[in-house]
N, C-alpha and C positions, 0 to 999 in steps of 0.2 A: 787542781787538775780539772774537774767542776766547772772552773771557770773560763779555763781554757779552750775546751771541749765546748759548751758554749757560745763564746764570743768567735771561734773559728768556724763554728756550725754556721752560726749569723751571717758572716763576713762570706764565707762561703756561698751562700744561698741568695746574698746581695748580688754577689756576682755570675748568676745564673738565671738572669731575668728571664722571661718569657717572650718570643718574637713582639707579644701584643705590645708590651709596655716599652718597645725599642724605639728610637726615633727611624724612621725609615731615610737612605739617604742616596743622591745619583753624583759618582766624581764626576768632571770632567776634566783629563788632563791633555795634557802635548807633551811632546818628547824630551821638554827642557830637566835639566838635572834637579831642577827642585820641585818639579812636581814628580820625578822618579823616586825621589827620596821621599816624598810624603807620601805615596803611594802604599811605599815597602812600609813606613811609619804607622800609616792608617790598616792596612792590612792586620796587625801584631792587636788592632783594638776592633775588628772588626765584631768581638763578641761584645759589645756595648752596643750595636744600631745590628738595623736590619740594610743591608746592602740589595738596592735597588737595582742598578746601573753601573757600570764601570764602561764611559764611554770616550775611546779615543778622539781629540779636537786640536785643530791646528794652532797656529799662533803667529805674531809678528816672525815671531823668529823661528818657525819651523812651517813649513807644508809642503806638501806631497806632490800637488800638481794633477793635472787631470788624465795623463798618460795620450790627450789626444796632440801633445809638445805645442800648448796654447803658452805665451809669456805673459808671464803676469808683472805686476810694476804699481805700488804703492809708495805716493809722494814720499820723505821723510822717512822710510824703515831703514833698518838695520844696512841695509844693501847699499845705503845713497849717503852712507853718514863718512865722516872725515873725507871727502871728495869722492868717497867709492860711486862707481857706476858699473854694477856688478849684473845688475837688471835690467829690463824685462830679463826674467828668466823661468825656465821650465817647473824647476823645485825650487826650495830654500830650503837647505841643511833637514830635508828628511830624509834617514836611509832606507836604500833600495829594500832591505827587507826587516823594515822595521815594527815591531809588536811587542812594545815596552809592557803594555798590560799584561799580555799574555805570560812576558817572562818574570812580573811579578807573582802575577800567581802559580806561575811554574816554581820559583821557587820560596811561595807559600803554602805550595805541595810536600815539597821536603821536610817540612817543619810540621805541619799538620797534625801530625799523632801525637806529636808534643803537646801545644797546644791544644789540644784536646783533654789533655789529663788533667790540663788547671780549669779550661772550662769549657762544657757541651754547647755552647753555643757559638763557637766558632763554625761559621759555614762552612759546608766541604768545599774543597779547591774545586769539582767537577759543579756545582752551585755557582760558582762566581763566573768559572769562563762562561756558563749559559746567561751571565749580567753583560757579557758585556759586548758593544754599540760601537760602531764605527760612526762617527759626527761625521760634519764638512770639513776634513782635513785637506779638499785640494789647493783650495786656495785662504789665507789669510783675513778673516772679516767676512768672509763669503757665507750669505744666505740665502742663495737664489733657490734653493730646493731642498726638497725633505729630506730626510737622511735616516740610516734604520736609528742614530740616537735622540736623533729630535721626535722619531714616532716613538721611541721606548719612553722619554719625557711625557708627552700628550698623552700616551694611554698612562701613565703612574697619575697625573695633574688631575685627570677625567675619572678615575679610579672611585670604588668607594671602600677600597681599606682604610683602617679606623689608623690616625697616628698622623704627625707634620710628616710632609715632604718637604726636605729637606735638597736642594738642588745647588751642588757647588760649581766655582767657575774658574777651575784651577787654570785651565787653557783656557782659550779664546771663547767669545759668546758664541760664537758662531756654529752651532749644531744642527 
């Protein structure tokens, strides 16, 4: 019994690091289904890093459009392939009132108190929506301008918190 009390005390305390020793980390995702699903996946482990950033980014295959009904038109994408000529067009497959993030962490709200029981460093849901950045999601590849996730990037890069940054690129670079 000794022993088991023990090696579960260990195991336990293993898995209740301290922010300092967490890898600090920024998603970048788009609306496609496999960054939806890693999202929800990475959420369930977000007590392993410290979450920096959760910031929305377009993609070949998804963007928003600038709302001023500019067309946009990229040689070779998704739009022009098997003879399609579906573009120049406004948006590519983003919906009108899309917030994939937000509705991850809505329903890593639900779950929360659970989580919590196995381990305290699961960040609160009201933590993560204040993570998270809108990128350049109007158009595709598009870096003509800053954006609030490319300034959350530059100030975590410029920072002097101790720890890697960690900067992923589930969607497009274009932030």
């Amino acid at each position: 019994m000794l022993i088991a009390l023990f090696t579960t005390n260990g195991f336990a305390h293993a898995q209740n690091l301290p922010n300092e020793t967490r890898p600090r980390i920024v998603i970048t995702a788009d609306p496609e289904l496999d960054d939806n699903n890693s999202l929800i996946r990475f959420l369930l482990y977000s007590s392993d890093v410290e979450i920096e950033g959760l910031i929305y980014a377009s993609s070949a295959f998804h963007w928003k459009g600038d709302s001023k009904r500019t067309k946009w038109f990229v040689p070779g994408r998704e739009y022009t392939r098997f003879g399609l000529n579906l573009c120049p067009c406004e948006s590519w497959r983003w919906g009108e009132d899309e917030h994939f993030i937000h509705d991850a962490v809505y329903t890593y709200a639900n779950v929360y108190a659970n989580l919590k029981i196995h381990n305290f460093n699961y960040p609160a849901p009201d933590v993560l929506r204040g993570k998270i950045r809108i990128g350049n999601i109007e158009f595709d590849g598009d870096i003509s301008k800053d954006s609030p996730g490319s300034d959350l990037i530059k100030t975590l890069i410029l920072d002097d918190k101790q720890g890697q940054l960690f900067i992923t690129a589930w969607g497009a670079k274009a932030l």
